[in-house]
Each structure stands twice: as C-alpha cells, then as structure tokens.
N, C-alpha and C positions, 0 to 999 in steps of 0.2 A: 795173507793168502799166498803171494809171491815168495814170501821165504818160507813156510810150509811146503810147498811145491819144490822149490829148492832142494829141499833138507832130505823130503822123502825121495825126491827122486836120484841124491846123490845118493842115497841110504842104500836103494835097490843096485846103482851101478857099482858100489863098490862090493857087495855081497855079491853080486852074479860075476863082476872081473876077478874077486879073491876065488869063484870057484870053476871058474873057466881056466887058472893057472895049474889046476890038478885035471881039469878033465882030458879025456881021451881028446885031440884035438883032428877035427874034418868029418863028427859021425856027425849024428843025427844032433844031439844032445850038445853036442857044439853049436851047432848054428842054430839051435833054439833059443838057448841059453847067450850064445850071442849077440842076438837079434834084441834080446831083455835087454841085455846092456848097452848094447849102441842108442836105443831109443830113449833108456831112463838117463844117459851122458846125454845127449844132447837137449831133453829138457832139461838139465841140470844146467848145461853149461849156457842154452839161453836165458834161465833165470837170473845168471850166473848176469850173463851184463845185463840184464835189464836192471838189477839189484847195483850193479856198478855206477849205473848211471845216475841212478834216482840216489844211493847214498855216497854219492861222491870218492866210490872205495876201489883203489885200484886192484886191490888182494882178490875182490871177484872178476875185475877186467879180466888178468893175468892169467888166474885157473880157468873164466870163462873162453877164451879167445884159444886157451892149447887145446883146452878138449873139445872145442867143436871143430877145430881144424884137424885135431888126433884123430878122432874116431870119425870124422867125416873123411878123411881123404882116404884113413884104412878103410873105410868099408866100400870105398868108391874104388881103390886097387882093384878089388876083388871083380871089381867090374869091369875095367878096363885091363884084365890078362885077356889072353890070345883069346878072339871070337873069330871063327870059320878061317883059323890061322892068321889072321889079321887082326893087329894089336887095333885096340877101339881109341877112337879118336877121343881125346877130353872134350865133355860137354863145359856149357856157361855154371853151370855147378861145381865143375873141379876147378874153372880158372877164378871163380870168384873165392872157393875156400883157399885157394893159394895167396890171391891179391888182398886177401884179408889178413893173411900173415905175413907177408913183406912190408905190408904200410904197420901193423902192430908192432913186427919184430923189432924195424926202425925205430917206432916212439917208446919201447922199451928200452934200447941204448941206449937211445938220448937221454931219457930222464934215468936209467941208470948210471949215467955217468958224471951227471948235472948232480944227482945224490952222491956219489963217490967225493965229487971234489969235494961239497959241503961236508965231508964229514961222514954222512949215513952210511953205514956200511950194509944196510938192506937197498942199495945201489946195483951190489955184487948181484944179484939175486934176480933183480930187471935183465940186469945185462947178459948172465948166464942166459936166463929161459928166450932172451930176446936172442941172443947170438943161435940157440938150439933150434929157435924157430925161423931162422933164414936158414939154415941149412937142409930144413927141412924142403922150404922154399925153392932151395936149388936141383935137390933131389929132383922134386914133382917137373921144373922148366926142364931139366935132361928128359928125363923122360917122353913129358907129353911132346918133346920135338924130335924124340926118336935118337935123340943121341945116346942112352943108357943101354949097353948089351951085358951086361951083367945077366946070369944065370939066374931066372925067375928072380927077378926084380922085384915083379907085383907082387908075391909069396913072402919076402924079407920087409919090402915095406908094411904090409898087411902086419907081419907079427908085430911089427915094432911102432907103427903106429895105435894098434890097439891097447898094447899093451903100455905105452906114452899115457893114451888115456887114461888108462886104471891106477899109471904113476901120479899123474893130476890129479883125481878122485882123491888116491891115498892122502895125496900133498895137502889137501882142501881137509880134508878131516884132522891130519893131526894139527892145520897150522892154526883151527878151529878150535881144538881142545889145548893149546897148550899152557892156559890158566890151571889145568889140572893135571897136565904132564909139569915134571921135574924140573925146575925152572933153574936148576945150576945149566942144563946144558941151551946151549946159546939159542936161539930162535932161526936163525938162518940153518940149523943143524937140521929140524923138522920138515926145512924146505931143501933142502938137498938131499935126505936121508932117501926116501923110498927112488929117486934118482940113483943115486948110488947102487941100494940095494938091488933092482931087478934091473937094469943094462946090462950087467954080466949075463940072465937067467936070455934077455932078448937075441946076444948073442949067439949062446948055445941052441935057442929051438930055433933060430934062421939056420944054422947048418943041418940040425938033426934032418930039418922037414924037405930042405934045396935036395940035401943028397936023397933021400925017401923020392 
C-alpha cells in the first residue's frame, strides 16, 4: 500500500510539474495546478522515507529528504515575501525544514566520501545533492536573519526550489526505470541528467519574472 501511494503520488507530481513548465505562470491555473503538485511531492517524498527506512534504501532517503525540503521551503517563500511591507518572521515549520537539510546534507558527504574512497563512484552523487543541499541551507539562514537584500529573493527562491522539486520527481522516475533505459549510458548520468537539463531553464524564469 505504501509503495502504491508512493508510485501514484509521484505519478501525479511529475505530470502537473511537467505541465506547470509550459503554463502561463502567477494566473489562476498556476496555483491550482500548483497546489496538485506541492501536495502529491510531499506525499510522495514522505513515503519516500518511510519506504527508506523500512527498506534499508538510501535512493528513497536522498530523493525523499530534497523534495520535501524543495517543495516545502518553495511553497513557504511564497509566504514569507513582504506582509503589510514587513518581511514575515520564519515559523518552527521553515526552521525545522531547514535543520532537516543541514543534518541530511552532512550525512550525505559523509557517506559520500566514505563511498568515494572505497571505490564507489555513486559517492559522487551523495556528495553533489548533499553539497546542493547546504547551500540551499545557507540561502534560507541569510534570509530568515534578514541579511539577504537581493531583489525579490522570495520570487527566485520560489522558482527554483519548485522547480528543484520537479528535478527530484524527474530524478526518481528515470533512476526507477533504468533496467529499461539504455544501459550503455552510465547510471550516475540519469541522476544528474534532469539537474543538468532544467537549471539553465531556472535561471532564465528568475530573471524573466524579477524584472516583470
């Protein structure tokens, strides 16, 4: 039942984030369609460790752990831009999804590095998403302490952490099927690939939308 739930619910976030990447972005049909996928990532990414736990499997730690801190901290920016021109204080909600990915980030280098020396070169792959996710980490401490004056802050984080999410989601599905993708190309390629692919795209809509 737990991996049913899983399955279907990553099924829905990745279908409403593939078509949230074409929609008109801030109407109505945005934040509906939003709202699908923040709630179907975060079932997804709690089943995500509960399933890590009980089957001893770090692959769901890893994509559980970014996407509920992706899509939980982008959808909490949204909340914390300017209220009655008073930037809103971080609740115990935003500092717990932070202090969840500083103590993760950590045990991701660690044990990516501890796999590096032995040999494993799915080490590289800890230490990437673990290094990605303290930076994310430091981001959020500037912020909630008022040291970040960057030009709509909340607006660049929001695109890029949702869209972080949807890279997870993607990540999860193809590292899922690659018994049935083309096994000449190497396996850490699947987990870098949609990284790759849409950081450039994250890029471009934090300017389009700052300057708008």
């Amino acid at each position: 039942m737990l991996i049913k739930l899983h399955v279907i619910s990553g099924i829905i976030g990745l279908l409403t984030g593939l078509s949230i990447l074409f929609l008109k972005k801030g109407d109505k049909i945005h934040k509906k369609t939003g709202k699908v996928f923040l709630y179907s990532m975060l079932v997804s990414a709690l089943t995500g460790l509960a399933l890590s736990y009980i089957l001893q499997n770090v692959f769901f730690f890893v994509v559980g752990i970014f996407t509920l801190y992706l899509v939980g901290t982008g959808s909490r920016f949204i909340y914390l831009k300017l209220v009655n021109n008073e930037k809103a204080e971080p609740k115990i909600l935003d500092w717990v999804l932070t202090i969840a990915m500083l103590i993760s980030g950590l045990v991701m280098i660690y044990m990516g590095v501890n796999n590096i020396i032995k040999g494993n070169n799915g080490g590289i792959i800890l230490a990437v998403f673990g290094a990605i996710g303290l930076s994310g980490v430091w981001q959020d401490l500037k912020y909630y302490r008022g040291l970040e004056k960057g030009k709509m802050y909340w607006l660049r984080t929001h695109i890029s952490r949702m869209v972080g999410g949807f890279i997870a989601a993607t990540t999860a599905f193809l590292v899922n099927n690659m018994g049935h993708l083309p096994k000449l190309i190497p396996g850490y390629v699947y987990w870098l690939f949609p990284t790759i692919l849409l950081v450039p795209l994250i890029v471009k809509w934090q300017r389009k939308y700052v300057r708008r």
